[in-house]
C-alpha positions, 0 to 999 in steps of 0.5 A: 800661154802654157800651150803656147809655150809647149807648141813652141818647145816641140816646133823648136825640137822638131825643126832642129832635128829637121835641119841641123846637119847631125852627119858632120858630127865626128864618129869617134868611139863607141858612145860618139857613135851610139850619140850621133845615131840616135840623133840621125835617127831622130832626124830620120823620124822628122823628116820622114815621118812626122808631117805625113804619117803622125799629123794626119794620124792625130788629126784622125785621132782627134776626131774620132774623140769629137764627132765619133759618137760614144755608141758608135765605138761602143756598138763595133769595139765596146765590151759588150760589142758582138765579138765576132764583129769587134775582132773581126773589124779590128783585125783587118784594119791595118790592110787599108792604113799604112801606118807603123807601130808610132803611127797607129798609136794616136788612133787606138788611143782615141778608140780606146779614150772613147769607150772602145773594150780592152780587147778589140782596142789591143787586137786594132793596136797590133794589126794596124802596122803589122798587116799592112798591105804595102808591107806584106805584098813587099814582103811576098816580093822581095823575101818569098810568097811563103813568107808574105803569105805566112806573115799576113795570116799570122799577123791576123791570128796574133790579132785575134789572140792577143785582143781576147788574151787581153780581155781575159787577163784583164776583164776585172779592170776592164770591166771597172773602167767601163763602168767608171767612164760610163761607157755603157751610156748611150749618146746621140749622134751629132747633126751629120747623116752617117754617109757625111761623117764617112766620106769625112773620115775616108778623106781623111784616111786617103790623106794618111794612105797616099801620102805615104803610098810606097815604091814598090815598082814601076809597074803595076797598079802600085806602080801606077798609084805612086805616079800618082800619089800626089795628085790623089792626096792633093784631092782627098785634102781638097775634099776634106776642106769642102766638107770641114767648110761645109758642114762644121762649125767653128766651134766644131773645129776649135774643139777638133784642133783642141783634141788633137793638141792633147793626143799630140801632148801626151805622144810625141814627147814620149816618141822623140825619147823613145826614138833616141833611146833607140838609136843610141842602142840600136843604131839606123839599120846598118849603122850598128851603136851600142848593140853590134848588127852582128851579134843578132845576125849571129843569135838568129840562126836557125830555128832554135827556141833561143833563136826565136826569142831573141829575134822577137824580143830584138824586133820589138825594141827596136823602131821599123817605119813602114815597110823598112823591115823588108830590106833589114831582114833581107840582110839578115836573112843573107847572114845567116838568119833562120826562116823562123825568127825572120818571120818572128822578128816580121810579125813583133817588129812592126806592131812594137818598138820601144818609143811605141811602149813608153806611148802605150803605157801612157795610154793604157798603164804599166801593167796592160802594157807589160801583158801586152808587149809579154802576148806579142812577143811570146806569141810572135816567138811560137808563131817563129818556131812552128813557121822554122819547123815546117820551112826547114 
């Protein structure tokens, strides 16, 4: 009854922020206006965000914690995995997922739940939205081939860097959490051959990659593919039904849904808080609230140490969805903003945002949270002033 009852409270929140008509509400006064920003802003989440990028995102992240066989994650992101391995795949993982800092989240808490190490679980947490794909090839077209070229290679160094600062900072906890969750035990993998829990995984992954394919152009294989997105979705969930009729029980499926009901439990509360929270300082991009647009136009100038920082620290707190920092930061970059705290707002924008810490601290506890969100945005900010140096 109590699941019940806490379905029927997020369905209830989820369908008001959906429908209720929150742009007829007055914009009077400063707190009006922060008021009714954080609600569009929610609205904005809802609409776009929810039913497409985070439901396939936790029915992903239910799955690995059912039929992802505890070897497995060991074997590739375990502590005592082959490092050029885990940090190799971790890093790259965000190419083939077009997930935000929201979206990635029920998948690195299902890899890190199951036994995944400190370090290859932090690097796969910031690579998922930082190195999209769709986002850097916009981000080459429409701000310049340097800075897309310079964004995706640093998005896969920061990766790299902030996994093994991770680990190294916190080994000695690290290491009592495997122990404590028996992480080295070994288990057996389930009755499916490996090419069946792959072709599962691959649809579902098709489902979360195409349904949220981008409008790049008109032309091109990008192009093409947002032509098609809905009948190639359509075939990954056709696909999917196949093989869950085909090769699962229903007790399989019962405990699949039940995994995927806790990971929503302990995540989209904290994502509608966060979301609000943010609107109210932050307002939706070009609609200012407490926090005037102006003011960080103003700070980001050129390429001082203060400059880089800011744009950090501003790109983390606030919420991007996919590929939106594209046409923010041009904007900015038309006010005035410096090339190097655009890239540093480029490279700790997407990979964070204030819903994204309250989920993360849930995940991993307070003080990894505060190592992790210091990494990204101190490493985003060097990246920024060397980028500034040599870019002028």
């Amino acid at each position: 009854m109590k699941a019940l009852a806490a379905l029927g409270v997020m369905l209830a929140v989820f369908l008001l922020a959906y429908f209720l008509p929150f742009e007829a509400l007055p914009a009077t006064g400063k707190l009006m206006t922060s008021g009714r920003e954080a609600l569009l802003m929610l609205q904005d989440y809802a609409q776009h965000h929810v039913m497409l990028c985070l439901v396939p995102a936790l029915f992903i992240a239910g799955a690995i914690s059912c039929f992802v066989s505890q070897a497995a994650v060991m074997k590739y992101f375990g502590a005592q995995a082959h490092k050029v391995v885990a940090y190799s795949v971790a890093a790259v993982s965000g190419t083939i997922l077009a997930a935000c800092s929201c979206t990635i989240l029920p998948l690195f808490a299902g890899i890190y739940k199951r036994g995944a190490g400190l370090g290859p679980a932090t690097a796969f947490l910031y690579s998922g939205p930082a190195i999209n794909v769709l986002a850097i090839v916009l981000t080459a077209r429409v701000l310049g081939w340097q800075l897309g070229a310079v964004r995706a290679i640093g998005a896969v160094v920061l990766s790299v860097i902030i996994g093994l600062s991770m680990h190294f900072i916190c080994r000695k906890e690290e290491a009592a959490r495997q122990v404590e969750g028996g992480f080295f035990v070994q288990e057996e993998p389930d009755g499916r051959g490996l090419w069946q829990s792959t072709l599962y995984f691959a649809a579902m992954i098709g489902i979360l990659v195409f349904a949220n394919w981008g409008k790049l152009d008109e032309t091109g294989v990008a192009g093409t593919i947002w032509s098609v997105k809905w009948y190639l979705t359509g075939g990954f969930v056709a696909a999917l039904v196949i093989m869950l009729m085909a090769w699962f029980k229903w007790p399989e499926l019962s405990e699949w849904v039940g995994s995927t009901w806790t990971f929503a439990k302990q995540i989209l509360p904290l994502l509608f808080l966060g979301v609000l929270v943010a609107g109210v300082l932050l307002g939706r991009p070009g609609h200012p609230a407490l926090v005037p647009e102006a003011w960080i136009a103003k700070a980001v100038g050129g390429n001082s140490l203060g400059a880089n920082f800011f744009a950090s620290f501003a790109g983390a707190l606030m919420y991007f969805a996919t590929l939106t920092e594209v046409p923010i930061l041009q904007g900015l970059l038309g006010a005035g903003m410096g090339k190097g705290p655009a890239l540093a707002l480029l490279l700790a924008g997407p990979a964070l945002s204030l819903p994204n810490m309250l989920v993360i601290r849930s995940v991993m506890g307070s003080q990894k949270t505060v190592v992790y969100v210091a990494l990204v945005v101190v490493l985003s900010t060097v990246a920024g002033m060397t980028y500034g140096a040599f870019a002028g």
